[in-house]
C-alpha positions as CSV (number, residue, x, y, z in Angstrom):
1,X,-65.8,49.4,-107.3
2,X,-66.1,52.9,-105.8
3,X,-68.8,55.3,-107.4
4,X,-67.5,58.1,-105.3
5,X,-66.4,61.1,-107.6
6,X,-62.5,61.7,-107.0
7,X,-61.3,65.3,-106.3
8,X,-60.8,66.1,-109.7
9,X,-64.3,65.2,-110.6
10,X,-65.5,67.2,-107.8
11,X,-63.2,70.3,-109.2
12,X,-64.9,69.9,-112.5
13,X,-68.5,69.7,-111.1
14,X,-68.4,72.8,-108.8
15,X,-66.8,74.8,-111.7
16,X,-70.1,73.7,-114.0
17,X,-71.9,74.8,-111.1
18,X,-70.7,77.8,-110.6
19,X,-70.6,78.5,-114.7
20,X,-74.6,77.9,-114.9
21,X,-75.7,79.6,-111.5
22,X,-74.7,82.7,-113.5
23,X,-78.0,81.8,-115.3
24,X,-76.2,83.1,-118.9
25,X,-77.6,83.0,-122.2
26,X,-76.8,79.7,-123.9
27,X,-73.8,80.9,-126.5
28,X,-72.3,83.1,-123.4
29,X,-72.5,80.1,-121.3
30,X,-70.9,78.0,-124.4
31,X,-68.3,80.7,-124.2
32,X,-67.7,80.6,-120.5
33,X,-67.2,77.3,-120.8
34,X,-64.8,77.2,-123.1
35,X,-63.1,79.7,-121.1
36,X,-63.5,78.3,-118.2
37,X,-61.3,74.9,-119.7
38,X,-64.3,72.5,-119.4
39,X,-64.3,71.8,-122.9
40,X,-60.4,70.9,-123.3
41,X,-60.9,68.6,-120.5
42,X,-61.0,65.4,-122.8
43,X,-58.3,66.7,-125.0
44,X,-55.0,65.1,-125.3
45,X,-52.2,67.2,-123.3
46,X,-50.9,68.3,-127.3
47,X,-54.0,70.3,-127.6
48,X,-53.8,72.3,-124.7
49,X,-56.5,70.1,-122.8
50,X,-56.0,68.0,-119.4
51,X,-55.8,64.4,-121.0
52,X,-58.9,63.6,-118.8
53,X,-61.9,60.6,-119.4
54,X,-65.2,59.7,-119.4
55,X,-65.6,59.7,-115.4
56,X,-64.8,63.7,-115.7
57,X,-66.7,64.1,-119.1
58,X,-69.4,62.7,-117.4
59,X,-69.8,64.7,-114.3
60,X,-69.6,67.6,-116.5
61,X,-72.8,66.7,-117.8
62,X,-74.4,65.7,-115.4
63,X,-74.4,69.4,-114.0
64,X,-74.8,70.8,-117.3
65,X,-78.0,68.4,-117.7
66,X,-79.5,69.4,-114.0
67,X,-79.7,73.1,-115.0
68,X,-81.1,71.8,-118.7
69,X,-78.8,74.5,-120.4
70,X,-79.4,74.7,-124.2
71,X,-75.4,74.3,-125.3
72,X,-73.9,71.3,-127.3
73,X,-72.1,69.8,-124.5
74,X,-73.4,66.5,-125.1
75,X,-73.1,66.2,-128.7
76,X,-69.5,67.8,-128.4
77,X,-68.0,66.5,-125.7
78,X,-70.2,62.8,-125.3
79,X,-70.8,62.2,-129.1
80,X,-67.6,63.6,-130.4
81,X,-64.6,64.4,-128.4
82,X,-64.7,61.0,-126.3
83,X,-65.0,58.4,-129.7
84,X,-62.4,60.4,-131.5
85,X,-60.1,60.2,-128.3
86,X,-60.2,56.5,-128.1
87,X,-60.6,55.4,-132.0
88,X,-58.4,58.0,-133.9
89,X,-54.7,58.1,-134.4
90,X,-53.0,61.1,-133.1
91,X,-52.4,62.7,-136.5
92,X,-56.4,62.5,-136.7
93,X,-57.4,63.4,-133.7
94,X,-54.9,66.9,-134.0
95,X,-57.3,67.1,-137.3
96,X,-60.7,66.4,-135.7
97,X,-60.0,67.9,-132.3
98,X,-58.7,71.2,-133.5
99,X,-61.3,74.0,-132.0
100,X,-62.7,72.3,-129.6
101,X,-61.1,74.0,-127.0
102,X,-62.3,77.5,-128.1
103,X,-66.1,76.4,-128.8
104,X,-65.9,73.8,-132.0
105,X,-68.9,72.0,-132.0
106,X,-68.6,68.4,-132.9
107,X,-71.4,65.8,-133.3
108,X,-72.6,62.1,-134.2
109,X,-75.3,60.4,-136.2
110,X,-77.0,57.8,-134.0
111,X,-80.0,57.0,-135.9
112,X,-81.1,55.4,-138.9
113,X,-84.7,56.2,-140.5
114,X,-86.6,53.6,-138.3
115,X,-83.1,52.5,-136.5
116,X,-81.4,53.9,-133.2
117,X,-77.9,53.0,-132.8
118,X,-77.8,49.9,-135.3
119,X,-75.6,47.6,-134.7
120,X,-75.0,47.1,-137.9
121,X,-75.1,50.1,-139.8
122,X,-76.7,50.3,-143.3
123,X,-74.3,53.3,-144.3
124,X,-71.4,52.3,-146.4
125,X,-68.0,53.2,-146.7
126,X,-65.5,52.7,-149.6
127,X,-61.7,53.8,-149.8
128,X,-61.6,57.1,-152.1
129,X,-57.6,57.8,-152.3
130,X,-56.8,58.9,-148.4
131,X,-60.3,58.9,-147.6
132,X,-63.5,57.2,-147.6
133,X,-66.7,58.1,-149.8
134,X,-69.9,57.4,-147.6
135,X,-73.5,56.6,-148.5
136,X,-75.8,56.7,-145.9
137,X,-79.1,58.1,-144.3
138,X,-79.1,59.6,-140.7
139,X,-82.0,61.6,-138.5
140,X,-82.3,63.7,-135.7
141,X,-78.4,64.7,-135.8
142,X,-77.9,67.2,-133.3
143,X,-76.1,70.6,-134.2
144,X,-75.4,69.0,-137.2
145,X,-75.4,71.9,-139.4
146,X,-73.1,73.9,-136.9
147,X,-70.7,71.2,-136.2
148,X,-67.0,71.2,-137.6
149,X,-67.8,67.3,-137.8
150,X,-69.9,64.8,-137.6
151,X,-69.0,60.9,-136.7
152,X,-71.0,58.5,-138.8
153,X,-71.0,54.8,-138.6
154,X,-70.9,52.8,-141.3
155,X,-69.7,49.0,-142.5
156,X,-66.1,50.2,-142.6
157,X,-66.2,51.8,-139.2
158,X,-66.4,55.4,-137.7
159,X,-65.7,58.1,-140.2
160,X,-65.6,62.0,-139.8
161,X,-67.6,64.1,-142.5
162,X,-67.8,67.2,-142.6
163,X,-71.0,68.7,-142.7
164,X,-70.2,70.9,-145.5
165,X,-68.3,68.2,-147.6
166,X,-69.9,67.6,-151.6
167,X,-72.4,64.6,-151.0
168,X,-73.7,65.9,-147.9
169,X,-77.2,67.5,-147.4
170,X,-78.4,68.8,-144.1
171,X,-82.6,68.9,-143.7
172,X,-83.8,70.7,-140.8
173,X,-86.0,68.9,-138.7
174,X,-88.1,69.8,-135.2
175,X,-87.2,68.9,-132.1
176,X,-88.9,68.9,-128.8
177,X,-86.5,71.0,-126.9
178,X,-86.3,73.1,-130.6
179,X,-82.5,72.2,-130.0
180,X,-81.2,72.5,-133.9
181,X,-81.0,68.9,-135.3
182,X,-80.8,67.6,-138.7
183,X,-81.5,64.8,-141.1
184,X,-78.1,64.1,-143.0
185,X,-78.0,62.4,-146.2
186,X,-74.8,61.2,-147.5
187,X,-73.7,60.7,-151.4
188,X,-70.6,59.6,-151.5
189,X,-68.9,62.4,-149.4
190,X,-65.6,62.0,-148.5
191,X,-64.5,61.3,-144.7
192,X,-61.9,60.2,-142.5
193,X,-62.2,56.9,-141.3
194,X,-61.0,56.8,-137.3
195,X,-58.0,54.4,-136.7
196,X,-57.2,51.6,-139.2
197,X,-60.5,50.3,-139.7
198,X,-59.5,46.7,-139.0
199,X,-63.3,45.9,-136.9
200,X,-65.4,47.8,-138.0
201,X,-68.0,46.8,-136.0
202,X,-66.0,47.2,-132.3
203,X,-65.6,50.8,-133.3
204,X,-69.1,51.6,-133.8
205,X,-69.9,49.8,-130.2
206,X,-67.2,52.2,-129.1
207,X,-69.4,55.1,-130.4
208,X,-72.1,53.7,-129.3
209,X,-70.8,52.6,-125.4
210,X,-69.5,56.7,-125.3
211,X,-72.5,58.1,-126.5
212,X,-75.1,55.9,-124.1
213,X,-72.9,57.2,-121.3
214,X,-73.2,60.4,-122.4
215,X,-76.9,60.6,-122.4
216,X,-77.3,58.8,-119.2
217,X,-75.2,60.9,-117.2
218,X,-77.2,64.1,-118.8
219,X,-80.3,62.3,-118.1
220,X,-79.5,61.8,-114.1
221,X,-78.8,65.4,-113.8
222,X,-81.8,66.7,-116.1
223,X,-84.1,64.6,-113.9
224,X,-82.2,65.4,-110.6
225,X,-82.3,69.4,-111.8
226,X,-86.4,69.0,-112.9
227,X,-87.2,66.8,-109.3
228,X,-85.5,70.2,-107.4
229,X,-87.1,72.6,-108.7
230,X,-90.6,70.9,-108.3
231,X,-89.6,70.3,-104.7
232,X,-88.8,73.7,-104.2
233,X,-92.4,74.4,-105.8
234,X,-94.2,72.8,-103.8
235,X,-92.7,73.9,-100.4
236,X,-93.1,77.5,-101.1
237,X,-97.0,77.6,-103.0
238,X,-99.3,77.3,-100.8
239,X,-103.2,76.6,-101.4
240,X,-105.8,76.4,-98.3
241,X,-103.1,78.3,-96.0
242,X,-100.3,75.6,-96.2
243,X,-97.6,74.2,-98.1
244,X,-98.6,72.1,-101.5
245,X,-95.9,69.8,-100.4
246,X,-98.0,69.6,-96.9
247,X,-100.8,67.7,-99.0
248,X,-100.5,63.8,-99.3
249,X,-101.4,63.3,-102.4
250,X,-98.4,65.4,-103.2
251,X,-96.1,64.1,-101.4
252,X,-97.0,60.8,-102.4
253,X,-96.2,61.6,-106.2
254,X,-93.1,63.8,-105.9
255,X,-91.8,60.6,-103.4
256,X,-92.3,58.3,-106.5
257,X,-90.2,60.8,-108.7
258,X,-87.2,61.1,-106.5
259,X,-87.6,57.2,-106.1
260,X,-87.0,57.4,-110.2
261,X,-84.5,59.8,-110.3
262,X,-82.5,58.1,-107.9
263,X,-82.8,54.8,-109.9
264,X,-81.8,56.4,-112.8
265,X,-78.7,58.0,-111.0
266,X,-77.3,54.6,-109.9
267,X,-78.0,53.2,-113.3
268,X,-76.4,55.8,-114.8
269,X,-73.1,56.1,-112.9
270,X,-72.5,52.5,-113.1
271,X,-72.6,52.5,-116.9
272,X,-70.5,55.5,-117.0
273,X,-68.1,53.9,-114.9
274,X,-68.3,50.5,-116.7
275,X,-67.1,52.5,-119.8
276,X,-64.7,54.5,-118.2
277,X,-62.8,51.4,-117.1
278,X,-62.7,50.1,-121.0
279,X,-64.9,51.4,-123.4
280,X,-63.9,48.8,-125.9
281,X,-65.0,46.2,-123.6
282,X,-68.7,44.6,-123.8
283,X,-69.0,44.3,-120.3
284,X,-70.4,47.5,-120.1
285,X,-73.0,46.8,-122.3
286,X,-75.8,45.2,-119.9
287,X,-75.5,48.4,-117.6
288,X,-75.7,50.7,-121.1
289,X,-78.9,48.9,-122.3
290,X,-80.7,49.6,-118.5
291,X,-79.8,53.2,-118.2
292,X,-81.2,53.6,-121.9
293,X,-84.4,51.3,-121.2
294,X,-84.7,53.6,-117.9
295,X,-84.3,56.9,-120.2
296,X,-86.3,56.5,-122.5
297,X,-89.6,54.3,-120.4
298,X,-89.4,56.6,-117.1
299,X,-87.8,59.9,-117.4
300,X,-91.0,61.0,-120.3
301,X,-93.6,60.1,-117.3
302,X,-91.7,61.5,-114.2
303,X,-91.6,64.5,-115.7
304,X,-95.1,64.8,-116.4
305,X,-95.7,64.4,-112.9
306,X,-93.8,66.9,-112.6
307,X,-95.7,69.3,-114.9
308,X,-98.7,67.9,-113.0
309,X,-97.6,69.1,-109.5
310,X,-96.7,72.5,-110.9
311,X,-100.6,73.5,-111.7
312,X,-101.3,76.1,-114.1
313,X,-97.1,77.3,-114.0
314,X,-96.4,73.7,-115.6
315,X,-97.4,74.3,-118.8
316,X,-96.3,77.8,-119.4
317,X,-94.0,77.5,-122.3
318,X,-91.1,80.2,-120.8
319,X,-91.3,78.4,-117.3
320,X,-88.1,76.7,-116.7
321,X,-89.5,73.1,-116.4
322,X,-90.5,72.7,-120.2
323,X,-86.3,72.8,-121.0
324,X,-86.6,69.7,-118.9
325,X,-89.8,67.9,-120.3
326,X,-88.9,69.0,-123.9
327,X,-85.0,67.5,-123.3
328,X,-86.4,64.5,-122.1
329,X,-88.7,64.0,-124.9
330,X,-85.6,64.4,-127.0
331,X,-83.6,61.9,-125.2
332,X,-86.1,59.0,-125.5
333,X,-86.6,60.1,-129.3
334,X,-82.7,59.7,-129.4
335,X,-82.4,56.3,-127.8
336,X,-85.3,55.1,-129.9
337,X,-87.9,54.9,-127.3
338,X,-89.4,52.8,-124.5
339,X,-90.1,49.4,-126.6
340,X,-87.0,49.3,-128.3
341,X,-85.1,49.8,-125.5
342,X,-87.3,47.1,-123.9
343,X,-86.5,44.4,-126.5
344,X,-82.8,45.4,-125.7
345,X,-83.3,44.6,-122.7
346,X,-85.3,41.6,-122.7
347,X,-82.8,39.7,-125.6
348,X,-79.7,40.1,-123.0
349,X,-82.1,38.3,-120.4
350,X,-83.5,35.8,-122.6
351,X,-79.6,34.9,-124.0
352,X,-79.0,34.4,-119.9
């Protein structure tokens, strides 16, 4: 078991780096990415992209996640381009993947009314000719109304709608980070269903294991990126003639952040690398359901600290720190929040 990120992982992080220190506005920094190859990265070789994984994927977001930059990476890249990659025939995947490379935003619907990642989905599915007809009730889709597709799990499987499809209505609806997000209702739209269908419910854990991987490694560098920045803070205000940082009581609390952030960085690389190795396999899942009980029950309160130890500057609205607090809020809301996540937790313990 080696955590270490290989060269190629390395190659991909510094070119992120590099992308966001040019501090671009979001859909030039989309662009540059695109540009730049990071998107293709995932694709298969057919498609003009590097036939990479989720250990690559990953480290991608981590960086994109330290700087907080408002772009669909995570929804594209984490929700969609790693499921269709491992569940989809090639013909589909030359169908659902076309774009991508140039900026084609894909996406998936993770949440039920009430229901975050269900393992067994209350959308349903029917054949309809070549493809399915779906039924169903989604919230807080991100980029849904801008994506080419969106993944939706259902009792047949994973199927591909398009957002745009007859049956499908998009409802705006607010967002922390005022990232665009949807409700999506489906009435029998038409969609592709992702391999052959034959378990259903191993394909949505595939979704599922993909997208939790996601997220976590977005989470380790949004609270990574947020923890640097206050640190910087701290060491360069002064108040009384010295350093903020110089003060216990400071020190004390920005110690107990990094102390989080770095728990969330080991939890988060090891389910990321659990998946990598198989993400059909369930072994993964026990190191999914920590990094998502971490998420969604620490990252909200570290980075309230981390308002806290910014004064006055913390809560102005254009400072860079509420991208963070605002994306984090987002995250929980995604994962379904600190007691769910709990219970997760606790029912693999208890079945011990």
């Amino acid at each position: 078991m080696d955590f270490a990120r290989d060269d190629t992982q390395e190659a991909v992080a510094q070119v992120a780096v590099d992308l966001l220190a040019r501090d671009l506005r979001p859909d030039e920094l989309w662009r540059a990415l695109a540009d730049a190859d990071l998107l293709s990265l995932a694709l298969p070789a057919r498609l003009g992209g590097d036939d990479l994984g989720v250990a690559e994927v990953t480290a991608l977001l981590t960086e994109i996640g330290r700087r907080a930059a408002p772009v669909p990476a995570l929804a594209t890249l984490g929700f969609g381009v790693l499921p269709v990659r491992i569940l989809a025939a090639d013909t589909q995947q030359d169908e659902l993947l076309a774009g991508v490379a140039d900026g084609a935003v894909l996406t998936a619907a993770l949440a039920e009314v009430g229901r975050a990642f269900p393992a067994s989905p209350a959308a349903t599915a029917v054949p309809d000719g070549e493809r399915h007809a779906v039924t169903g009730h989604f919230v807080g889709v991100p980029y849904a109304a801008t994506s080419r597709k969106i993944l939706v799990p259902t009792d047949a499987g994973v199927i591909a709608v398009e957002p745009t499809a007859p049956g499908v209505t998009l409802t705006e609806s607010p967002s922390s980070a005022h990232t665009p997000e949807c409700s999506v209702r489906l009435e029998s739209a038409p969609g592709l269903l992702l391999g052959d269908g034959a378990d259903p419910a191993a394909d949505v854990a595939v979704l599922y294991r993909l997208a939790l991987a996601a997220v976590g490694a977005y989470a380790d560098g949004l609270l990574s990126g947020a923890t640097q920045l206050t640190a910087q803070h701290v060491s360069t205000r002064h108040q009384f003639g010295k350093p903020l940082a110089a003060f216990q009581a400071v020190a004390q609390q920005i110690a107990d952040v990094y102390v989080t952030s770095r728990t969330l960085h080991v939890a988060a690389l090891a389910a990321a690398w659990r998946v990598a190795q198989d993400a059909r396999s369930a072994a993964a899942d026990d190191d999914l359901d920590v990094a998502a009980y971490w998420i969604a029950t620490e990252l909200p309160p570290a980075v309230r600290v981390l308002h806290h130890l910014h004064g006055g500057l913390g809560v102005d609205e254009t400072y860079p720190l509420h991208r963070y607090s605002s994306t984090a809020k987002d995250l929980a809301r995604l994962l379904g929040g600190a007691s769910y996540r709990l219970d997760l937790v606790g029912a693999r313990c208890s079945s011990i």
